[in-house]
C-alpha positions as CSV (number, residue, x, y, z in Angstrom):
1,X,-48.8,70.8,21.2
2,X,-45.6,68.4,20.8
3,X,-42.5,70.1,20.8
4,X,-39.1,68.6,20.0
5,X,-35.7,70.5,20.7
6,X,-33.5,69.5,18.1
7,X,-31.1,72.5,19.0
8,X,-31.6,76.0,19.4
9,X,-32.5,77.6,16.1
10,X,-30.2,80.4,13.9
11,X,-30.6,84.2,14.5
12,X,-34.3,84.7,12.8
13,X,-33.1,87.7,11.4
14,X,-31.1,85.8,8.8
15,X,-34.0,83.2,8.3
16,X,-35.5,84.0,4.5
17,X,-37.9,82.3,2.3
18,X,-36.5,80.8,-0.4
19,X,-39.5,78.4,-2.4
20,X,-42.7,78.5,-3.0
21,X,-44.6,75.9,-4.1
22,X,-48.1,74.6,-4.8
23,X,-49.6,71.4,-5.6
24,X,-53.3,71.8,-7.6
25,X,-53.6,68.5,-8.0
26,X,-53.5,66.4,-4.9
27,X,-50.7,63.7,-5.7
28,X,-49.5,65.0,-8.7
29,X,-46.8,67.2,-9.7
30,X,-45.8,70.5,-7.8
31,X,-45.1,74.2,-9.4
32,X,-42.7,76.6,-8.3
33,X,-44.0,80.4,-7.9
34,X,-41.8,83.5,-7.4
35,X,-45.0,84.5,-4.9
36,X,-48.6,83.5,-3.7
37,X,-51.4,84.6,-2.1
38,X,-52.7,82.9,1.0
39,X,-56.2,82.4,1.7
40,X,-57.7,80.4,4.5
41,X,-56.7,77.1,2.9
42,X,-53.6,77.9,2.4
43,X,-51.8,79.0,-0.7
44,X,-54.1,80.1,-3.5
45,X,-55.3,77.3,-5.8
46,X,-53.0,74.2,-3.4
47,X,-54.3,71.1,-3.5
48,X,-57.8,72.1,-4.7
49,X,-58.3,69.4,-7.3
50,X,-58.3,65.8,-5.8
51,X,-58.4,62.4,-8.5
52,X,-61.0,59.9,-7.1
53,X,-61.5,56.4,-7.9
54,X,-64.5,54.7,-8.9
55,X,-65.4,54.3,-4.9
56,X,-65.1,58.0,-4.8
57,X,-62.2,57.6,-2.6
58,X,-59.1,59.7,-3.1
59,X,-55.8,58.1,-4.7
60,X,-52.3,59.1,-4.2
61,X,-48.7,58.0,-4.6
62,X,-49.0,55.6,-1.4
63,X,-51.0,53.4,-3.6
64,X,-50.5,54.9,-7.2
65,X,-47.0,55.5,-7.6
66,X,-47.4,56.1,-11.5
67,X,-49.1,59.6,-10.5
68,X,-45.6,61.0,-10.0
69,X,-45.5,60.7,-13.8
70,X,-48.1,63.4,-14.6
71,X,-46.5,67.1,-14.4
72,X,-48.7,70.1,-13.6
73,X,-47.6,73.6,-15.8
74,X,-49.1,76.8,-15.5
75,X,-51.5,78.1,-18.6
76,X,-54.3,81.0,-18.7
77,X,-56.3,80.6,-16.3
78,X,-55.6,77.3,-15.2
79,X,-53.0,74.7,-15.6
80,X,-51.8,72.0,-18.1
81,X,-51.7,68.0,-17.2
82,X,-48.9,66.3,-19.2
83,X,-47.7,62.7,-18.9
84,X,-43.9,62.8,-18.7
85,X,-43.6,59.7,-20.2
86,X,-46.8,59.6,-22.5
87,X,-46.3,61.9,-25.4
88,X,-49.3,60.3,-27.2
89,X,-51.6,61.9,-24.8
90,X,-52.2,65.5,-25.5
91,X,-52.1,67.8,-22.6
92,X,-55.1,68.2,-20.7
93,X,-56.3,71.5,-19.9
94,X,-58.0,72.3,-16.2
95,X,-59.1,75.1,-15.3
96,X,-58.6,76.9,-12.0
97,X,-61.8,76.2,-10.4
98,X,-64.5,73.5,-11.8
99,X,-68.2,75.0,-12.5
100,X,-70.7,74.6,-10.0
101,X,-72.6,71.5,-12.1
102,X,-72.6,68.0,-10.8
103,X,-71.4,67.2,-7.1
104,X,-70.6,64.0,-5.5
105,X,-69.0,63.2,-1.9
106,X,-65.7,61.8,-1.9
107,X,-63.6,60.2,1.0
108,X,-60.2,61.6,2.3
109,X,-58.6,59.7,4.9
110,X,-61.3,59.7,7.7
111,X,-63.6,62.9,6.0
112,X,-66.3,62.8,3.3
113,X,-66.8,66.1,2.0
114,X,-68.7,66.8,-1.2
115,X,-67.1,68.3,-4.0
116,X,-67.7,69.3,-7.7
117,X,-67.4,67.4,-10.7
118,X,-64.4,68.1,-13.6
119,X,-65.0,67.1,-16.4
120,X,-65.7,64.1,-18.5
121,X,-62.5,64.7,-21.0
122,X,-60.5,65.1,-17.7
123,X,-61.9,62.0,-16.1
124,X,-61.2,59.7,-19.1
125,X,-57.7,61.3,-19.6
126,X,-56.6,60.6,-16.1
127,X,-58.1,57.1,-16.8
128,X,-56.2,56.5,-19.4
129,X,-53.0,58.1,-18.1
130,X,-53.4,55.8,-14.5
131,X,-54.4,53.2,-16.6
132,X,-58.0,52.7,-14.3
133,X,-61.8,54.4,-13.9
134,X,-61.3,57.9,-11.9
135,X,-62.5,60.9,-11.6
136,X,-61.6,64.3,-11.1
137,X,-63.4,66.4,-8.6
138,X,-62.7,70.2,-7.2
139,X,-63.0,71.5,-3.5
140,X,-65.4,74.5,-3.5
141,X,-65.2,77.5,-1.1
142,X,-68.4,76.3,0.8
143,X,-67.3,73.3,2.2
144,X,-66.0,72.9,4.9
145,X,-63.3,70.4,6.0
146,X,-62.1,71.4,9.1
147,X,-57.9,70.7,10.6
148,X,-57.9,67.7,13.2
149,X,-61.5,67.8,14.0
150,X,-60.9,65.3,17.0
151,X,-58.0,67.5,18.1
152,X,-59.3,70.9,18.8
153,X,-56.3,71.8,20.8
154,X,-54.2,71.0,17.6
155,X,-56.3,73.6,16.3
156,X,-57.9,76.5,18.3
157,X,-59.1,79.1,15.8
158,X,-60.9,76.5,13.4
159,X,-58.8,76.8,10.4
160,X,-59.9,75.1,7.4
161,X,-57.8,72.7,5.0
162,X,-58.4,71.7,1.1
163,X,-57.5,68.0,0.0
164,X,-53.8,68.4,1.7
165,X,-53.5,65.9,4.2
166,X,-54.3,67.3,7.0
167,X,-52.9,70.8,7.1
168,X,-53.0,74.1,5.0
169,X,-49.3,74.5,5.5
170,X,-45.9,72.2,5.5
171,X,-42.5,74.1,5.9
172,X,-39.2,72.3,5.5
173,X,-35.6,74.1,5.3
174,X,-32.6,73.6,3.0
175,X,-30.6,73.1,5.7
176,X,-32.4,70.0,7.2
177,X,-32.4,68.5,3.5
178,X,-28.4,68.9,3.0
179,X,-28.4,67.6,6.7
180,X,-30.4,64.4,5.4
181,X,-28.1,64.0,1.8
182,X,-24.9,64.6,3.5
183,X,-25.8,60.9,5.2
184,X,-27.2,59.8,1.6
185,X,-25.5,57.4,-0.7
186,X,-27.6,59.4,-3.4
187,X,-29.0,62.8,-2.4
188,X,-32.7,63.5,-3.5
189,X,-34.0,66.7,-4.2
190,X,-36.7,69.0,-2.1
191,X,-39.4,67.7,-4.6
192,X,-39.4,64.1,-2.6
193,X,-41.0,66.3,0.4
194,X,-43.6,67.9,-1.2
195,X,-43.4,71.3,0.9
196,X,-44.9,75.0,0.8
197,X,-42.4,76.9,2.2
198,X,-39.4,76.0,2.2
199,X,-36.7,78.3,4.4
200,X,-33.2,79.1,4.2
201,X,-30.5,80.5,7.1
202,X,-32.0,78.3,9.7
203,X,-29.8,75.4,11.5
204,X,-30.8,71.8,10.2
205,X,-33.7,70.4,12.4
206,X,-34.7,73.5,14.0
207,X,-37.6,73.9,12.7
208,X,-39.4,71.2,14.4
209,X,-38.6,73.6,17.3
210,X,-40.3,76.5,16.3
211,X,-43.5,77.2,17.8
212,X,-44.5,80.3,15.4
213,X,-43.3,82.7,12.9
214,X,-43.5,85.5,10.7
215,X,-43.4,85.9,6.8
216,X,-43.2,89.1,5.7
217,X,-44.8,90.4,9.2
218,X,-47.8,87.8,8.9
219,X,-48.3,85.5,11.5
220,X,-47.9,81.4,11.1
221,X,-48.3,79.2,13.3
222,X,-46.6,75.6,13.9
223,X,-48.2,72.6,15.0
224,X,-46.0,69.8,14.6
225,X,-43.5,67.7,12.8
226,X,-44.6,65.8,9.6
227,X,-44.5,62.2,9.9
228,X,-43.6,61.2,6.6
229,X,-44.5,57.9,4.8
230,X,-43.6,56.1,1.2
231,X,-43.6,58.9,-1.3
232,X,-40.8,60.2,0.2
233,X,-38.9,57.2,-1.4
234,X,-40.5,57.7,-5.0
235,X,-38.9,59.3,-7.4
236,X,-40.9,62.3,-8.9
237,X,-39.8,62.1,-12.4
238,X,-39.7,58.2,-13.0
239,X,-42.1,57.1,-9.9
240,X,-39.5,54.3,-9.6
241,X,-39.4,53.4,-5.6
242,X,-36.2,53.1,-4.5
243,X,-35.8,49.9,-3.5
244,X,-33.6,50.4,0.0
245,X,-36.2,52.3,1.3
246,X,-34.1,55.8,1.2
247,X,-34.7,58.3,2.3
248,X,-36.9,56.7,4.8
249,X,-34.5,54.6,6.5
250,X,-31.9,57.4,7.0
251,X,-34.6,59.9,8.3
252,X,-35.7,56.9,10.7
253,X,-32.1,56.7,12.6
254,X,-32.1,60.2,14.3
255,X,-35.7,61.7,13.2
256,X,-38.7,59.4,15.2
257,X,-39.9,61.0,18.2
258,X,-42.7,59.0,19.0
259,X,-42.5,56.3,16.3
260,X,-43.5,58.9,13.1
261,X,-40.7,59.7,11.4
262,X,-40.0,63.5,10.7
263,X,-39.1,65.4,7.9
264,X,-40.6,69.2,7.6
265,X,-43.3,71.6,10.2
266,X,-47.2,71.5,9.7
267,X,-48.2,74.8,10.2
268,X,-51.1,76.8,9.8
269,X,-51.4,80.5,8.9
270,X,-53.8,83.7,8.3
271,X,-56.7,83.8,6.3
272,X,-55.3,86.4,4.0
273,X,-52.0,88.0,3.0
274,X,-49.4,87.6,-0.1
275,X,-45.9,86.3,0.2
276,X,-43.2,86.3,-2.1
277,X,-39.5,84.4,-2.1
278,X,-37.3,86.3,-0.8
279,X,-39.2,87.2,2.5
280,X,-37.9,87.7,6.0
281,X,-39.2,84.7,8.2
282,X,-39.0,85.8,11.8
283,X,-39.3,83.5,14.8
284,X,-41.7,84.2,17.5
């Protein structure tokens, strides 16, 4: 497992959790929760929805910067899908979990999985949002995409993932963030990350340290740093790049071990459990 000392890490004991976030859309806007329950995917309902193109391929900010520009809010039983700068499109409504109708197989990154179908009011609202043919597809409980498949010792008990990019987990901490703005000319907000968990108490960079931990007494495990890549330098609430490549090119001068630059700790964690903000997170 790579592990890079950035300094030795703040008494645990004062180490809480302090946001919670989850992503049901792939891509799209995050939500803030008081708490969550974890299940082998990681937190309940992250990153279970994934919008496809007409290859069947999945599409995200790298290429599709304008999908920073729809917002995902809570509703019964499911969520809302609002275009922040779109007030002619009515809000869509998705629910938690698609119904077990149509399937197709989709491609993410180098795994084809199959996945269920949305429906045909969501697929020609995100086309007409993202201004292009897509389609909305759900990740059901029976398949199977595993962590770093070619990796195993990235990932000994088989943990699963859901359309996240390659792990059920990423933790950042506020104090490597205010580390990172303190060298800004503008500061940018958590949000540009796109984390799970995100920490408070700990010193700035320690994280990437850390080889496990404890939330509320339940086990999680680290794996590595995050290399990070383009989003970071999109704003989430206009999508407008910024054009000197911040905060890229800060993170770049004292975060790239081995040519990926860092920013946050993928980590994996049990099958079960709740969590709330607030938490004890305990190291070792």
């Amino acid at each position: 497992m790579p592990f890079y000392l950035y300094g030795m890490s703040a008494s645990s004991s004062a180490i809480t959790l302090s946001g919670i976030f989850i992503y049901p859309v792939k891509s799209l806007g995050g939500i803030s929760l008081p708490a969550a329950e974890l299940t082998p995917r990681g937190l309940r309902h992250d990153r279970r929805w994934l919008i496809v193109d007409a290859r069947n391929r999945f599409m995200t900010q790298r290429e599709h910067a304008e999908m920073a520009l729809l917002a995902v809010e809570p509703a019964y039983n499911g969520f809302l899908l609002r275009h922040r700068q779109r007030p002619e499109l009515l809000p869509l409504y998705m629910p938690f979990e698609a119904q077990p109708d149509k399937t197709l197989f989709v491609t993410i990154w180098d795994d084809m999985v199959w996945a269920w179908r949305g429906t045909p009011e969501a697929d020609a609202w995100l086309s007409e949002a993202l201004g292009q043919p897509c389609k909305l597809v759900y990740m059901s409980d029976m398949v199977r995409r595993d962590v770093e498949p070619d990796k195993p010792e990235l990932n000994p008990a088989g943990t699963v993932v859901s359309f996240a990019d390659g792990y059920p987990y990423l933790l950042a901490t506020e104090e490597s963030l205010a580390k990172l703005n303190a060298q800004l000319e503008e500061p940018v907000p958590m949000n540009r990350f796109r984390p799970n968990l995100v920490v408070s108490g700990a010193l700035a960079d320690a994280e990437l340290s850390w080889a496990g931990f404890s939330i509320a007494g339940q086990p999680f495990r680290s794996v590595r740093g995050c290399g990070r890549c383009i989003v970071t330098t999109i704003d989430q609430a206009t999508a407008q790049q910024n054009p000197a490549g911040e905060p890229l090119r800060t993170l770049a001068t004292y975060r790239k071990p081995d040519r990926k630059v860092l920013f946050g700790q993928n980590v994996t964690g049990p099958a079960s459990g709740r969590i709330e903000v607030g938490d004890a997170v305990v190291l070792g």
